[in-house]
C-alpha positions as CSV (number, residue, x, y, z in Angstrom):
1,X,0.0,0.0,0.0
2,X,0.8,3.5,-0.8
3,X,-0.6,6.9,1.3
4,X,-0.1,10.0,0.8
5,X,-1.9,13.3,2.0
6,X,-1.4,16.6,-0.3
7,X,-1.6,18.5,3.0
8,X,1.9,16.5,3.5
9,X,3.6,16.4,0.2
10,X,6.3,19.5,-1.0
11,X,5.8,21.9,-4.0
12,X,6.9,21.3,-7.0
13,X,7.2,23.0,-10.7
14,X,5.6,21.6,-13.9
15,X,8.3,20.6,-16.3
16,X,6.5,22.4,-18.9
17,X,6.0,26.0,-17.4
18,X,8.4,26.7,-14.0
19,X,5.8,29.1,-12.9
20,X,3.0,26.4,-12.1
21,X,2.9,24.8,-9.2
22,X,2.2,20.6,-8.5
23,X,2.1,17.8,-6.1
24,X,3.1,15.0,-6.9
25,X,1.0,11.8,-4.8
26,X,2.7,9.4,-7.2
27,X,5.3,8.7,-9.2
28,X,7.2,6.8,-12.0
29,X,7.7,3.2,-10.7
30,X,5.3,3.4,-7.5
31,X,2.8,1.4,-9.7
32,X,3.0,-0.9,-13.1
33,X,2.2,1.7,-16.0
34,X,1.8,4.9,-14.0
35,X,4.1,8.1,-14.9
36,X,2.7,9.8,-12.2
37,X,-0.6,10.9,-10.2
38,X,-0.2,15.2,-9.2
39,X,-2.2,18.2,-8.7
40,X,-1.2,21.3,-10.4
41,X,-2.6,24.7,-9.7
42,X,-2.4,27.1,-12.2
43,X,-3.0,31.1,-11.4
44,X,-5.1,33.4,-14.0
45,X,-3.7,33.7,-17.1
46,X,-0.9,30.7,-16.8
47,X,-0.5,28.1,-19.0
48,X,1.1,24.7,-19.6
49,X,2.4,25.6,-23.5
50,X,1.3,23.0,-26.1
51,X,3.2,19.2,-26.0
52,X,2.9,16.0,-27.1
53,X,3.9,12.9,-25.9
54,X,4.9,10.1,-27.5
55,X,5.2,7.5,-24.5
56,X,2.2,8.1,-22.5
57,X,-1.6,9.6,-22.2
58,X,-2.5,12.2,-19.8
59,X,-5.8,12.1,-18.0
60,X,-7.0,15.1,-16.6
61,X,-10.0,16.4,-13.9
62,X,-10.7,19.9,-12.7
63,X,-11.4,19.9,-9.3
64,X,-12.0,24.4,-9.4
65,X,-11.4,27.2,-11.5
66,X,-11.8,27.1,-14.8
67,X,-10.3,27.0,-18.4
68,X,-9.4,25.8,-21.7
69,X,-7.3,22.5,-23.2
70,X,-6.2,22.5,-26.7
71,X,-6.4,19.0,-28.0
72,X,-4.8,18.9,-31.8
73,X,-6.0,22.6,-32.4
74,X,-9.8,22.0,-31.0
75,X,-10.3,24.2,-27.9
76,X,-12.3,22.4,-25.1
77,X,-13.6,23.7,-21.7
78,X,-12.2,22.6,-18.1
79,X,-14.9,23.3,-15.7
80,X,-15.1,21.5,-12.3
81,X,-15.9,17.8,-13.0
82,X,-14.9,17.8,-16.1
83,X,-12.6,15.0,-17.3
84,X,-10.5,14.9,-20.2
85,X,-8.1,11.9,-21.7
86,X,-5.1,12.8,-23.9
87,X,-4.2,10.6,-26.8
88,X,-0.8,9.4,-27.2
89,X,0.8,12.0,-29.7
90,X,-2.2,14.1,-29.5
91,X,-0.8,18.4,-29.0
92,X,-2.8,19.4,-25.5
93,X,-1.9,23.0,-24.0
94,X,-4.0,24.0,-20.9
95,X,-4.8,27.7,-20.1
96,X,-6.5,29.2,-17.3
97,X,-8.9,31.5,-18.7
98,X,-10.9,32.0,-15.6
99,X,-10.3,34.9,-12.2
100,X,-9.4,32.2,-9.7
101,X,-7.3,29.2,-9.6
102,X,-7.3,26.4,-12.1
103,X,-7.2,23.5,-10.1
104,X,-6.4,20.0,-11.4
105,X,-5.7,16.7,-10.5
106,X,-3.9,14.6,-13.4
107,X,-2.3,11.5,-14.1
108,X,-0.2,9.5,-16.8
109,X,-0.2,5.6,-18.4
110,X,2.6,4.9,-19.9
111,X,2.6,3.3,-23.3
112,X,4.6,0.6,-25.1
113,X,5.2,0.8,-28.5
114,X,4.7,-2.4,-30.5
């Protein structure tokens, strides 16, 4: 078994923008095809610039705030429950469009080429 408590766990940046902040619960190796399991919170007007990648899907959930995530060029909304699954290769850049913080809770499956 592994526990952990957010309240508990240090800051962190996001690789792809210093600026935001994460916590990371899990992490590469902890469990069989995870890359990790975090929470990121990102102010008004920050973003995670557009990425792809090419050995694992993203899953992401909003727990508050709100926003936007740019899947291949198509602009979908991030509003509290909302879920969204990146594709393996697919571009994805989140911005918080909203006045208070964008708050989500994320996680990656690594994938195996054949």
């Amino acid at each position: 078994m592994i526990s952990t408590s957010l309240k508990d766990l240090p800051e962190e940046s996001v690789s792809h923008n210093p600026e935001i902040k994460k916590k990371v619960m899990l992490r590469l190796g902890d469990l069989p095809h995870l890359t990790n399991f975090s929470q990121a919170r990102f102010a008004p007007g920050q973003s995670a610039p557009g990425h792809a990648h090419q050995d694992m899907c993203e899953v992401f959930f909003v727990e508050a705030g709100s926003g936007v995530i740019h899947i291949d060029g198509k602009e979908n909304l991030l509003l509290p429950g909302t879920c969204v699954a990146v594709e393996l290769g697919e571009v994805h850049e989140i911005v918080n469009t909203g006045s208070t913080e964008l708050v989500l809770t994320y996680f990656g499956l690594r994938v195996e080429k054949a």
